[in-house]
PASEDREN-360660 format. One record per residue: residue number from 1; residue in one letter; y, x, z of N, C-alpha, C in turn. Coordinates in nm, 3 decimals. Layout:
REM PASEDREN-360660
<seq NUM | type A | n.v Y | n.u X | n.w Z | ca.v Y | ca.u X | ca.w Z | c.v Y | c.u X | c.w Z> .
...
***
This chain:
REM PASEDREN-360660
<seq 1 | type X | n.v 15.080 | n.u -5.819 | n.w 20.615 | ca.v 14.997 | ca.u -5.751 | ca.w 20.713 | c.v 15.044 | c.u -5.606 | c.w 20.724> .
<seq 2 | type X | n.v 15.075 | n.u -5.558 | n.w 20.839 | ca.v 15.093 | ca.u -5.408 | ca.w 20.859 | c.v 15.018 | c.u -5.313 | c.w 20.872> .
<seq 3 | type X | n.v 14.979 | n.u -5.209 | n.w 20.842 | ca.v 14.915 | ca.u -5.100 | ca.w 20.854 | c.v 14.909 | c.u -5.026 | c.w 20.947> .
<seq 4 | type X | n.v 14.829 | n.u -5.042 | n.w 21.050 | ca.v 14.858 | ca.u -4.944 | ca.w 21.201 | c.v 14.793 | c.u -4.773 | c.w 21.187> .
<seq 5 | type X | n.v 14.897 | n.u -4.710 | n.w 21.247 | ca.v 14.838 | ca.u -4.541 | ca.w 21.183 | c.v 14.714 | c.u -4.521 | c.w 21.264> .
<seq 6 | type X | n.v 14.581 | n.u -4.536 | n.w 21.229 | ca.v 14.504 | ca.u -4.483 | ca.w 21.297 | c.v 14.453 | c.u -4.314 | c.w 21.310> .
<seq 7 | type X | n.v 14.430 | n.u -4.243 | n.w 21.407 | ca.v 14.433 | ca.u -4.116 | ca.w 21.408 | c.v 14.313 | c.u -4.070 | c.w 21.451> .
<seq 8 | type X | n.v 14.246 | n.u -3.979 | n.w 21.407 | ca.v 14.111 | ca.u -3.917 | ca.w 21.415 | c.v 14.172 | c.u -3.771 | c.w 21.438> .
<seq 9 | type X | n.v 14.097 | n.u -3.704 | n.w 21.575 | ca.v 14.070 | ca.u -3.521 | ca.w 21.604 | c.v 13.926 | c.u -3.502 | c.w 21.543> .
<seq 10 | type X | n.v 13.925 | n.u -3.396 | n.w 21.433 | ca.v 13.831 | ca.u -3.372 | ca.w 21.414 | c.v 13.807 | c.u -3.204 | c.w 21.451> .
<seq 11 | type X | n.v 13.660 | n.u -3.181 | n.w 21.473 | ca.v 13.703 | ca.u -2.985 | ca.w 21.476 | c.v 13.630 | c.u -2.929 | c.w 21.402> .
<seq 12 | type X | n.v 13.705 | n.u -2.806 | n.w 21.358 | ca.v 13.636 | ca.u -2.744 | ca.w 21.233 | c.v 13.601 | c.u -2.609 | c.w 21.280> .
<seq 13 | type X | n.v 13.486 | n.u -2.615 | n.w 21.222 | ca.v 13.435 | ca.u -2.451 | ca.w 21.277 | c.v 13.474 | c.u -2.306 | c.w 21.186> .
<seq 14 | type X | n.v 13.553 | n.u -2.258 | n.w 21.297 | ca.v 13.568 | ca.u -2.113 | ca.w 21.193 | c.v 13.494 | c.u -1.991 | c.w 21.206> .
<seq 15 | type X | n.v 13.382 | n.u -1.974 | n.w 21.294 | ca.v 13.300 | ca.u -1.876 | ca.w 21.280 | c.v 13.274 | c.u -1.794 | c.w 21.414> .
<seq 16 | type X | n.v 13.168 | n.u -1.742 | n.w 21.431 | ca.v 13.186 | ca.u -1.697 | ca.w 21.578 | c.v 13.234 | c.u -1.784 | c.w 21.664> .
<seq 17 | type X | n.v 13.210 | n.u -1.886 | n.w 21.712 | ca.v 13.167 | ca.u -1.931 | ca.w 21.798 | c.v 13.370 | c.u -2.015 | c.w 21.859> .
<seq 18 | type X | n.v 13.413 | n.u -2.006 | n.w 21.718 | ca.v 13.594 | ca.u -2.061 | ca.w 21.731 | c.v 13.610 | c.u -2.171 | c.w 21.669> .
<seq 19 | type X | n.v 13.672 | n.u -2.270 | n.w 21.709 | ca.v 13.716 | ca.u -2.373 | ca.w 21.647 | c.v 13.877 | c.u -2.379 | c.w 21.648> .
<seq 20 | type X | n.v 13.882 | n.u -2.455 | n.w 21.535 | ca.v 14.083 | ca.u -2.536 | ca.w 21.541 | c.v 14.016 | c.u -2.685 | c.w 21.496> .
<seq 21 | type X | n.v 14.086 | n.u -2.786 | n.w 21.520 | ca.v 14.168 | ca.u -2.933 | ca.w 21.509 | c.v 14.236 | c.u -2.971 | c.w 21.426> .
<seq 22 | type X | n.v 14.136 | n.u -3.063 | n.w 21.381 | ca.v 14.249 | ca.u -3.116 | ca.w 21.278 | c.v 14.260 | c.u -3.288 | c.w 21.317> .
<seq 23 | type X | n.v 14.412 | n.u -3.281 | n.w 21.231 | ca.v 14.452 | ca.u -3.464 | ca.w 21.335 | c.v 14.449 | c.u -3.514 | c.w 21.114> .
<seq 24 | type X | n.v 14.382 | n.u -3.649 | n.w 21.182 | ca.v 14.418 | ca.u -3.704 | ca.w 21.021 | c.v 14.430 | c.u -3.839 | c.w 21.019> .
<seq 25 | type X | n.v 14.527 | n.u -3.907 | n.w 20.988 | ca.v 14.585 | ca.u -4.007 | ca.w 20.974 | c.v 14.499 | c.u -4.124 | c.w 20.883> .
<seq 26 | type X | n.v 14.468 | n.u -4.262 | n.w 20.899 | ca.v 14.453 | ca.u -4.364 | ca.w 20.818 | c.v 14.540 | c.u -4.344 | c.w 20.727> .
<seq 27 | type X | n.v 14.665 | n.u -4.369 | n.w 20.740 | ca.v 14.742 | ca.u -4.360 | ca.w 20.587 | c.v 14.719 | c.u -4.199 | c.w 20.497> .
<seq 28 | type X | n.v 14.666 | n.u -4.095 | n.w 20.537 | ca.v 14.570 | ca.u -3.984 | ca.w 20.447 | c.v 14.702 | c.u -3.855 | c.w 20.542> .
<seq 29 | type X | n.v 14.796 | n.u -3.887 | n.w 20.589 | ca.v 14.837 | ca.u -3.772 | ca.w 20.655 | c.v 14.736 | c.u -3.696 | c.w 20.734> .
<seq 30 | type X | n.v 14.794 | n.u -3.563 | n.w 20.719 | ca.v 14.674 | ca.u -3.440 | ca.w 20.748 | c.v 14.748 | c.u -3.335 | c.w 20.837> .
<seq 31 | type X | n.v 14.729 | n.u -3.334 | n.w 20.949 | ca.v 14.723 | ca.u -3.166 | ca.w 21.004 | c.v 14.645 | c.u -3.106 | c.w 21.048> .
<seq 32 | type X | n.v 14.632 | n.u -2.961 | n.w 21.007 | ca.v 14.518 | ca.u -2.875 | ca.w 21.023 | c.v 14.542 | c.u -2.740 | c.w 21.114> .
<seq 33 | type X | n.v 14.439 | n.u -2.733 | n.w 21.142 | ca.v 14.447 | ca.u -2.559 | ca.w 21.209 | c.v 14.524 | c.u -2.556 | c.w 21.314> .
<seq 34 | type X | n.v 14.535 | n.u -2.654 | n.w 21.397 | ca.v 14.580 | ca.u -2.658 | ca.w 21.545 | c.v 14.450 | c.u -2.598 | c.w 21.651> .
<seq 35 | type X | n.v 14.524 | n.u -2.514 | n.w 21.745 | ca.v 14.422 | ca.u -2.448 | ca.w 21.816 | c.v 14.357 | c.u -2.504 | c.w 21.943> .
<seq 36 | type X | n.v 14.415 | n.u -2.620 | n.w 21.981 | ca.v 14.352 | ca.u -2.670 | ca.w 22.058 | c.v 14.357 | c.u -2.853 | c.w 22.095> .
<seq 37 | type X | n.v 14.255 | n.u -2.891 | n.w 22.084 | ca.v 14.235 | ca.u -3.097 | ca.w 22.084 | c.v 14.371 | c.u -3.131 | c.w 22.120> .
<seq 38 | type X | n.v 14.443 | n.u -3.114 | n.w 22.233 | ca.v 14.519 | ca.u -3.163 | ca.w 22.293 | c.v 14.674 | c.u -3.137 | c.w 22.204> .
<seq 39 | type X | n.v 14.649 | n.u -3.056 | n.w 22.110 | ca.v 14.763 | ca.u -3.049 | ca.w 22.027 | c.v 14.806 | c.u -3.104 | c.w 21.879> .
<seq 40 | type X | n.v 14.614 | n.u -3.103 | n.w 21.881 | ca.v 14.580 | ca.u -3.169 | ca.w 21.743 | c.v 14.638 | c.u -3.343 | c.w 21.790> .
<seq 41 | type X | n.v 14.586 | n.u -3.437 | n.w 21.902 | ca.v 14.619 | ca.u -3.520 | ca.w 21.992 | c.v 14.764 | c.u -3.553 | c.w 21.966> .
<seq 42 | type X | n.v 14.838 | n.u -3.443 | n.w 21.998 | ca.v 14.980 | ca.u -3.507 | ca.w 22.061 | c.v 15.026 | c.u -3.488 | c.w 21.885> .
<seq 43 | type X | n.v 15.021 | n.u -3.433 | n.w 21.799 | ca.v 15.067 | ca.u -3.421 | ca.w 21.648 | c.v 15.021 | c.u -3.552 | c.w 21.636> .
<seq 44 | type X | n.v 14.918 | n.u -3.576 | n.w 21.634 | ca.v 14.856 | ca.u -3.755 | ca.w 21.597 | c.v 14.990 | c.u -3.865 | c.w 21.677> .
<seq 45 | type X | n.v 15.003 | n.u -3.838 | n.w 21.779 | ca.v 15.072 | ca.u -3.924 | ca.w 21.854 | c.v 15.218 | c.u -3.930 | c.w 21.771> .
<seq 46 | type X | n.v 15.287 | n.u -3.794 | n.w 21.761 | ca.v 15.409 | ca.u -3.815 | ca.w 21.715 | c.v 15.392 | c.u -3.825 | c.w 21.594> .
<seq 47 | type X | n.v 15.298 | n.u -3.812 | n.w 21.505 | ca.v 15.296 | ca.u -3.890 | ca.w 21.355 | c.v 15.308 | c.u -4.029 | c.w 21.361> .
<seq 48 | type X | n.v 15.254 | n.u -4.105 | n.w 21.432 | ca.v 15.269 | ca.u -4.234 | ca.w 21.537 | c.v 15.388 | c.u -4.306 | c.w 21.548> .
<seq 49 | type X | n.v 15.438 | n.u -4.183 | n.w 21.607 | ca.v 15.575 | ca.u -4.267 | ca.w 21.652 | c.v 15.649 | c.u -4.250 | c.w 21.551> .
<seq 50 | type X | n.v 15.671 | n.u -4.166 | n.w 21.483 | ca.v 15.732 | ca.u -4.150 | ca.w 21.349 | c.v 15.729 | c.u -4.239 | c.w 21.230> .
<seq 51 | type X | n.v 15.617 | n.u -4.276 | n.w 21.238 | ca.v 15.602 | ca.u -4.393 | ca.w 21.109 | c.v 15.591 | c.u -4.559 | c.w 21.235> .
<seq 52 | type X | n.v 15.569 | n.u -4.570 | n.w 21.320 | ca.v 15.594 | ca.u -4.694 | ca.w 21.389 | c.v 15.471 | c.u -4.795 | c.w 21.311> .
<seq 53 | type X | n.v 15.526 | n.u -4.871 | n.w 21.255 | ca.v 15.376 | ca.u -4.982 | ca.w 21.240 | c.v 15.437 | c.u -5.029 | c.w 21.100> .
<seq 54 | type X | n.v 15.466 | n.u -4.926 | n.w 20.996 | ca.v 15.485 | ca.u -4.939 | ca.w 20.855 | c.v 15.339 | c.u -4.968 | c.w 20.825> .
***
């Protein structure tokens, strides 16, 4: 059975009224402190394509 990377945007609040994105992977890969969804998004995507359907 293969492991498909599933990817979650989550946002984290940094104060005053700012957020960053974080992208986090089913297999526990993590990126943080992206400044905006759509970047947190496309990091998810090319973690994606990078690992393929290991």
């Amino acid at each position: 059975m293969t492991m498909k990377h599933q990817i979650s945007v989550e946002p984290e609040h940094r104060g005053n009224g700012r957020y960053t994105y974080n992208s986090r992977c089913s297999c526990g890969a993590y990126v943080y402190g992206l400044l905006s969804k759509g970047a947190a998004e496309a990091a998810g995507r090319d973690h994606q394509r990078k690992q393929g359907d290991r």
